[in-house]
C-alpha positions, 0 to 999 in steps of 0.5 A: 659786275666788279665786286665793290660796286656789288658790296655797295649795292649790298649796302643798301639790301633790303631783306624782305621776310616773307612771312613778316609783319604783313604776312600770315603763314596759314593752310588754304582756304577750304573754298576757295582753294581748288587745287585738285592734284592727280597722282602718278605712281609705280601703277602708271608707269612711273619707274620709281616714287620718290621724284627729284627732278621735273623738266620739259624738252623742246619738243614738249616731253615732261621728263623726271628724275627718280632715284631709280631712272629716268622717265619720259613721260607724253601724258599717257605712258612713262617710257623709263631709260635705267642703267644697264651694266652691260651697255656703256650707252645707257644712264651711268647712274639710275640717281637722277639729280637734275635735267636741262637741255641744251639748245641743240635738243640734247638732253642733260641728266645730272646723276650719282654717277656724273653727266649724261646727254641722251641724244633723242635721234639714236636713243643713246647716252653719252657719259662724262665721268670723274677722273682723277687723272684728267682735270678735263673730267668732271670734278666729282661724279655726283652732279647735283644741278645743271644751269644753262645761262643766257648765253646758253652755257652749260654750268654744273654743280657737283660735290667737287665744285662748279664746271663748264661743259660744251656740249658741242665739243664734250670738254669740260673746264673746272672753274678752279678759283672756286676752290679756294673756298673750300669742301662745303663751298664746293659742293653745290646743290643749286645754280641761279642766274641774275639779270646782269649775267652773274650765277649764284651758287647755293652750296653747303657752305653758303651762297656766293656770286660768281662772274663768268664774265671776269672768272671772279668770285664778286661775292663770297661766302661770307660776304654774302650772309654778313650783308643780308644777315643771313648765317652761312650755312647748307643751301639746297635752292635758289632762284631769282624771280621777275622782280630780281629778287634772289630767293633762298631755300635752306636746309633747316633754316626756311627761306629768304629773300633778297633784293637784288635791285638797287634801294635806298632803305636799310637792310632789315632783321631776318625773320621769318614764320614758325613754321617755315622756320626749320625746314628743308626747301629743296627747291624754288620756282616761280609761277606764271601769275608771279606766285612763289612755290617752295618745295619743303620736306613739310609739304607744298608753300605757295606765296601770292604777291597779291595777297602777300600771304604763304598758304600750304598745301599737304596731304590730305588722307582723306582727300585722294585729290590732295598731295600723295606725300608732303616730302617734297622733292621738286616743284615746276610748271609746264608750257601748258600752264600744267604744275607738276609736284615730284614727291618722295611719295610719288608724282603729282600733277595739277591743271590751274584751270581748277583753281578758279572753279570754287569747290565747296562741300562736306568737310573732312572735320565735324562742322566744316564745309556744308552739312550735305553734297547733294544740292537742290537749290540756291539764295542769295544771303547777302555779302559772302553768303549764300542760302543752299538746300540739299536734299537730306542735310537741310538748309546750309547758310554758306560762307564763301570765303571760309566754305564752312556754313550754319546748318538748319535742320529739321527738330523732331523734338521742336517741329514748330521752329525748326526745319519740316524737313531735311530735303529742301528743294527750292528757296525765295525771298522778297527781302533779307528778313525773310527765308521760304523754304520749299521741301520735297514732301513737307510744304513750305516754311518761312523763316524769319531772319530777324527773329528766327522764327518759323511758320509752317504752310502745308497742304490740306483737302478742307481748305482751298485756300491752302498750298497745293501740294507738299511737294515745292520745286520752285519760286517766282516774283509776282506783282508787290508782295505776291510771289509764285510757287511750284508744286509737284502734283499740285500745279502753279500757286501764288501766295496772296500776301495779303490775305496769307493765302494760296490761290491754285491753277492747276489742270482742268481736263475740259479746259485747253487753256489750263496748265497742262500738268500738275507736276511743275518743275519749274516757273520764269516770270519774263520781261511782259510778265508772262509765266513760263512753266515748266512741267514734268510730263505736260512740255511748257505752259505760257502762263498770263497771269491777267487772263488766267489762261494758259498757251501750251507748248509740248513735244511732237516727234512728228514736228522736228522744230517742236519742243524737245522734250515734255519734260522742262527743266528750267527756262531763261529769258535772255537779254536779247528776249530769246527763251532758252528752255533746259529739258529731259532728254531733248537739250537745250531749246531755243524759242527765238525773240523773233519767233515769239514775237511773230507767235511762231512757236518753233524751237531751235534744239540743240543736244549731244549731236551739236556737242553737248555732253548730255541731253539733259539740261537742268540749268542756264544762266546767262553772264555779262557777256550773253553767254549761256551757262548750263548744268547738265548730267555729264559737266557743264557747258559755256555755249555762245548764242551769237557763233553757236559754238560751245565749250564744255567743262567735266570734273577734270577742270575742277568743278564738283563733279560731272552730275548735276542736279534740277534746280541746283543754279543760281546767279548772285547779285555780285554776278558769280554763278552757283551749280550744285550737283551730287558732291557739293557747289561749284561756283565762279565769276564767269570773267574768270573762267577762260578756255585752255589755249596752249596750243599742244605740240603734238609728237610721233610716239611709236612706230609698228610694223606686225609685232615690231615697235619702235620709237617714230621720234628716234627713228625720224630723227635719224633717217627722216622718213619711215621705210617699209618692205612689201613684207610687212603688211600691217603697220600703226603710228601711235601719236600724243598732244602733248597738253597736259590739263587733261590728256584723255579729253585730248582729240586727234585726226590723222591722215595718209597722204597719198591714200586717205582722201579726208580726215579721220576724226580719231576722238581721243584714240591714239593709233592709226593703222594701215594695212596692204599699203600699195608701193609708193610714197605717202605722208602720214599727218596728224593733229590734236587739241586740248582738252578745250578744243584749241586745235595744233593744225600744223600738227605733226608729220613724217614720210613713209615710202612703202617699198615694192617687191623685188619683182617690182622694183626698178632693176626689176623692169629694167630685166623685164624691158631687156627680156622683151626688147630681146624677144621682140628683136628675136621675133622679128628675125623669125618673122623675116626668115618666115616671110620668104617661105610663106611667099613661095606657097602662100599662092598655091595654099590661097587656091587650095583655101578657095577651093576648100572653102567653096567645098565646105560652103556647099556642105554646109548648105546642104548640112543645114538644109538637111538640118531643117528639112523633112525627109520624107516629105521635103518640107520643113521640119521643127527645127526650122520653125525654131529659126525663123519664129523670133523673126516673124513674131517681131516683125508682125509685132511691129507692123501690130503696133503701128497699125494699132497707133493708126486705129486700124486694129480690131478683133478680127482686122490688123497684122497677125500671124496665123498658126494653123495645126493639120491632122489627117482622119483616120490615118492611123489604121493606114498604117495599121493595115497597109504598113508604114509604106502606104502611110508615107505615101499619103504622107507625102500626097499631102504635103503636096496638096499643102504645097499647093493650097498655101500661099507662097509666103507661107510655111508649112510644117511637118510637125510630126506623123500626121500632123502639119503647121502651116504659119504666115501672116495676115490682114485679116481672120477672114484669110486664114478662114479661107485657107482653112476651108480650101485646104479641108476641101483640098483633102476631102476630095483628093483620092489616095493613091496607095497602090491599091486597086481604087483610091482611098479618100480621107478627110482633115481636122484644122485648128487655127489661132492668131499672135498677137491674140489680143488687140486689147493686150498684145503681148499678154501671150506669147508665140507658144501659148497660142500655138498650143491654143491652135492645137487644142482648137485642131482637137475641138475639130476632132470632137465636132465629127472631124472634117472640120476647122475650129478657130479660137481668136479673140472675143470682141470685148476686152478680157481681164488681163487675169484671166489672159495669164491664165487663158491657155490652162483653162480654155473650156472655161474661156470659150463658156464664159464667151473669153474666146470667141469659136470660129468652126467650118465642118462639112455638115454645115455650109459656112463658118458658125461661132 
């Protein structure tokens, strides 16, 4: 732009004063103004209080100048970069003027000690000082603003006038036709720029215009303040907003604003409000909604172009949520949406959410703000009004555009015309002439509006016509002038209007059609004109005011779709005739229309599993939109019926706390919500109120491994992956979202590719840690949300290769392959020099291996036979029963069983092994008086008698001395009887030969059982048990006078199987009580008896 034609555009400028004819310079409004700043300080990092620059990089950093360091701030920690003396790669000075970046991520910072570009990748500074002997060097050391233009040009104002830096190449270029100007013109403190490219420099001697284009001065000076009218002198902020509107701030004289554009209306005097007039504004900054924010030594100014007004913000003493400082020193708004305020009193930060959430309470000064910030109720009051009860402060009439209120209170001196009671807990009212008042122990009153008089309804045992209780939690509509009221131990009252009088329903014992409980907490009238109560122990009573009567709907932990809780808070008809119910503990409970309709009474509930923050609902209110409103104990909560997804709002988006109160919510005719709670109201439009949807960029803070830490983002920059050793057996990625509004309701989920199959939902933890990670090659990701729950999926993310040990590297098999390919060509030459030797013997040592073999066989053979074999008698011994046992009980055991499945199995017929115990008579004084030699000889005439009597598939056993087991299997018990008596036979009448003169004749005990001993329960005994049944049968031969065989098998009846588990330790009582059936031969009796 050639300067003439600039001038003549001057011409016709127009100066426009803020705070003009039109405009009211004023502090916030107390209510509507919810501006709730969170402070940062030395306690949180901060390297030092007094905040002279605020910027955010690309990657989504804040980062701020102090006058001791640069701090680089993620939300949650400061990380500080100071000058150091020693190391030329750090700040050249910690005085921190201003900060930019240029496109390629570096970062600028303007210092007391010239430029610095901090490279993000080495974690390095670069310093570009003033040499007097270079004009290439910077023009002065103090660096006071940094510009990057459109074309993205460094510009640099210093106390020596403006250069030009190439970040690129490190050169700087004085801008030398400046100089001309002189020492004040030169020292510069801000750089703007306007749409057509020109830059507009604020110094100590004025504002100027300077192309870059043409390297031409296009307004000078002087140029400038005779035009706009304003007096050259020391600025200290410009900057041009959307509308091309050149606003400048000075020191000590305010600020103005310029309009750059063409016009057609002449310039105007300067004026400008009083208390703007002398002060220093430092810096300039125009919000996202086209708000302006001037940064003043007097505090904060904002300027709406909606409301054409200024409004201030200051520290507050009072208020730890107000500014820490009101010098200000600098002024921005972050990506997020976020405002950052830097303060000679340390950092302030702001989430806008707040500010459309009204926040009305106490107030810091005597008769502002409500009397009372425990809230119990709400009424309409009509325009900009609102009724609100608290619990000790009375009745507040509340202005919503001022926040202050006209306060009732209870009179001890005038009982009669003024308030029964402090605690009011609930409010009603059929028109605006009137006000019901119900209080929590006092009964109800009923204010006149018109005339301000009072009439007082209390409860009182002689009249049954009076409230009934003094407790009152809620009102309702009923039919003309009627209406309900809820009382606490009182039950469910309507008001007769006509006769002035209340008319109970309350809780009849004997009656299952009355309300379950006295103690109401609440009453809903819906669209059939059905009651929908709500109690304090009795769950929700449907109440038909036409009958009467009352249906019941309680809480069962039996029935999971039953109500939640019997403890019913409030109850919402919705637009589409579904009922929502707030209870105690059990959340938010869905009666659908369709359930009502079909009488089917089941709830759909949904608590802190689904993502409510508490279990208890107190309130719900539903917008234009048919979505759900709710209080509860922990914020509040937009939930949308359609998708079931919810959103949840604490005290960090400004509402007036996290805790709110039963009774405390109302929607007012204009549509806007009221919630009260235990520090005052919160109110809104719910059209205004939309979720935070900046999306955070996330960043890879720190990376650790053991005890080391390290920046992940330098270390990524420079290497692009993470490298480990075997060695380091521990190691964590600490990350952050970059959202501001409300880091610490930030959430996160990481994973390991390569390890971790899923997900982790980290909540809001920060840090993920590995531990003996196998060698190989991962990913490690990770993603965030803000604070509303808008997910970054694309997240971040950096390669990690875990290095093998030395021992399993790739040299290392490589080694290991040459090793091996070594031995096995080494082996193999062995094996074909062996083969040559093995060749001649391998003949000779086959025979010799034959032979030996065929020896060691026939050793063996004699070796086991000798193993299981008697000596004396050549029979087989113990050891051989050991060895066949198992083989002969599983063979009977299947041949059982199938002839069981046949039906050819009783007590006395089917497959069975017998055991059969012998014991000689009188054997012992043999041995006694012929010696040992005459017993072995009868020893040995005996097995071959056995030898002879038993069958050939039978075995026969030396069992020790004179006992022999003779085993073998059967068909019948018919079978072993024979046997048993062909042996007793075979013993009775055989003469020993013992080497004397005559023979000697013995006689024989037999005692016999069979397995499996029961055909009822095969396998209730095993082999052993009826060995040892066999053997106390042997000894029940004995005791019939000997020469006899005793058989124990089974009775002909089915034994308990009790008792068979027990049979062998209690065989007396068996055979008495007929459990055992007693087969027996002697040689007294002729045949076998039981």
């Amino acid at each position: 732009m050639k300067a003439t034609m600039l001038k003549k555009k001057f011409t016709s400028i127009v100066i426009k004063v803020l705070a003009g004819l039109a405009l009211l310079l004023a502090n916030a409004s107390f209510a509507e103004q919810n501006i709730r700043f969170d402070r940062l300080s030395l306690v949180d990092g901060l390297s030092q209080e007094s905040v002279l620059a605020s910027f955010q990089d690309s990657d989504g950093y804040m980062w701020f100048g102090t006058q001791e360091g640069l701090n680089r701030f993620d939300g949650y920690h400061f990380t500080v970069y100071s000058y150091n003396d020693m190391r030329p790669d750090t700040l050249s000075s910690d005085w921190v003027y201003d900060i930019n970046e240029t496109q390629d991520g570096l970062l600028l910072i303007a210092t007391r000690g010239g430029l610095n570009v901090f490279d993000k990748a080495s974690q390095l500074f670069s310093n570009f000082r003033h040499d007097p002997n270079d004009t290439a060097s910077l023009s002065n050391d103090n660096v006071r603003a940094i510009h990057k233009d459109q074309q993205g040009r460094i510009w640099l104002g210093t106390d020596a006038g403006l250069n030009k830096f190439n970040p690129a190449s490190g050169q700087i270029q004085r801008i030398a036709m400046l100089g001309s100007l002189g020492e004040k013109a030169n020292k510069i403190h801000a750089i703007t720029e306007d749409i057509a490219g020109g830059l507009w420099i604020g110094s100590d001697g004025g504002v100027y215009r300077y192309d870059p284009v043409s390297n031409s001065l296009s307004v000078s000076p002087d140029e400038f303040a005779r035009i706009s009218g304003l007096q050259a002198g020391r600025t200290r902020s410009l900057m041009v907003d959307a509308n091309q509107q050149l606003w400048v701030g000075t020191f000590g004289s305010g600020v103005a604003v310029i309009n750059l554009s063409v016009a057609t209306e002449p310039a105007s005097e300067f004026s400008q409000p009083e208390d703007l007039a002398g002060l220093i504004v430092v810096d300039i900054f125009e919000s996202r909604d086209k708000k302006v924010w001037l940064a003043t030594d007097a505090g904060l100014f904002n300027w709406s172009p909606v409301s054409q007004q200024f409004e201030a913000i200051r520290h507050d003493p009072k208020d730890s949520y107000s500014l820490s400082g009101n010098k200000i020193a600098s002024v921005m708004q972050d990506r997020g949406g976020v405002f950052w305020v830097g303060t000679y009193s340390g950092l302030n930060k702001w989430n806008i959410a707040t500010a459309n959430f009204a926040h009305y309470h106490v107030g810091d000064r005597v008769g502002e703000g409500l009397s009372h910030n425990h809230i119990n109720t709400f009424w309409d009051a009509g325009e900009d009004q609102v009724w609100v009860g608290t619990y000790e402060g009375g009745l507040n009439l509340l202005d919503t555009k001022t926040g202050n209120a006209k306060v009732y209170l209870s009179d001890m001196a005038n009982p009669e015309q003024s308030l029964q009671s402090d605690k009011v807990m609930a409010l009603f009212s059929r028109n605006d002439n009137e006000l019901w008042i119900g209080y929590r122990d006092k009964g109800l009153t009923r204010l006149n509006r018109q005339t301000g008089e009072f009439r007082h309804y209390r409860f009182s045992d002689s009249d049954p016509y009076s409230l009934g209780a003094n407790g009152v939690t809620a009102f309702e509509h009923a039919e003309g002038d009627n209406f309900w009221v809820a009382t606490f131990n009182g039950g469910l009252n309507m008001y007769d209007a006509r006769n002035d009088r209340f008319i109970r329903y309350q809780n009849d014992p004997n009656d299952p059609q009355s309300l379950s409980s006295n103690k109401v907490l609440s009453v809903t009238r819906d669209s059939r004109g059905l009651l929908w109560v709500g109690t304090w122990d009795g769950g929700l009573n449907v109440f038909n005011p036409a009958t009467e009567t009352s249906f019941r709907l309680n809480h069962d932990p039996d029935v999971p779709n039953s109500l939640g809780s019997n403890v019913v808070w409030s109850v919402l008809e919705d637009s589409k005739g579904n009922m929502w119910v707030g209870t105690q503990g059990g959340g938010l409970n869905l009666l659908s229309a369709s359930n009502r309709a079909n009488h089917r009474y089941e709830f759909e509930r949904f608590n802190r599993h689904y993502g409510l923050p508490s279990n208890v609902v107190y309130g719900v209110l539903e917008d234009q939109d048919g979505m759900l409103w709710m209080s509860t104990n922990r914020g509040m909560t937009k939930f949308d019926p359609s998708e079931r997804s919810l959103l949840n709002y604490d005290s960090s988006h400004g509402l007036q706390g996290n805790e709110f109160n039963a009774g405390a919510y109302h929607k007012s005719r204009e549509g806007r919500f009221y919630f009260g709670g235990t520090n005052g109201v919160t109110a809104y439009y719910p059209k205004d109120i939309s979720p935070n949807s900046h999306v955070p960029p996330v960043v890879l803070t720190k990376f650790q491994r053991l005890n080391e830490i390290e920046s992940l983002d330098a270390l990524q920059r420079r290497q692009g992956r993470v490298e480990v050793s075997h060695k380091d057996y521990l190691i964590a990625f600490e990350f952050a979202g970059l959202d501001y509004a409300s880091p610490s309701n930030n959430r996160y989920a990481y994973k390991l590719q390569g390890f971790d199959k899923d997900w982790i939902e980290a909540r809001d933890i920060r840090k993920a840690t590995y531990t003996n990670l196998p060698a190989g090659n991962y990913v490690f990701k990770v993603k965030a949300s803000n604070n509303d729950g808008v997910w970054n999926h694309q997240g971040a993310d950096v390669a990690l290769t875990v290095l093998p040990a030395p021992w399993y590297s790739w040299w290392a098999y490589t080694i290991y392959s040459l090793l091996i390919l070594g031995m096995i060509f080494w082996l193999y030459r062995s094996y074909q020099s062996k083969l040559t030797k093995e060749a001649n013997y391998r003949h000779e040592l086959e025979l010799e291996v034959a032979k030996r073999t065929s020896e060691l066989s026939e050793a063996n053979k004699r070796l086991l036979n000798a193993s299981v074999t008697d000596q004396l008698t050549g029979l087989h011994n113990r050891r051989y029963l050991n060895n066949i046992i198992e083989q002969q009980t599983s063979r009977v055991m299947r041949a059982f069983d199938k002839a069981k499945k046949a039906g050819k199995v009783s007590a006395t017929e089917g497959p069975r092994l017998f055991f059969l115990m012998f014991d000689l008579d009188g054997f012992k004084p043999i041995n006694d008086n012929f010696g040992h030699d005459a017993g072995d000889q009868v020893i040995m005439q005996v097995s071959d008698l056995l030898r002879e009597v038993s069958r050939s598939a039978d075995t026969v056993i030396r069992w020790g001395g004179d006992e022999f087991l003779l085993i073998g299997q059967i068909q019948s018990l018919r079978e072993v009887e024979i046997l048993s008596e062909r042996l007793r036979e075979a013993i009775a009448n055989h003469g020993f030969d013992i080497g004397l003169k005559q023979k000697m004749y013995l006689s024989s005990s037999i005692g016999y059982s069979c397995f499996p001993y029961s055909h009822h329960c095969p396998e209730a005994l095993t082999w052993e048990q009826v060995h040892l049944i066999a053997d106390s049968a042997l000894y029940m031969s004995k005791e019939a006078g000997r020469n006899c065989w005793t058989g124990l098998v089974q009775s002909n009846d089915e034994v308990p199987l009790s008792v068979m588990n027990t049979l062998t330790h209690h065989l007396q009582e068996g055979v008495d009580k007929r459990y055992i059936r007693v087969r027996q031969r002697s040689c007294l009796k002729s045949v076998a008896t039981e």
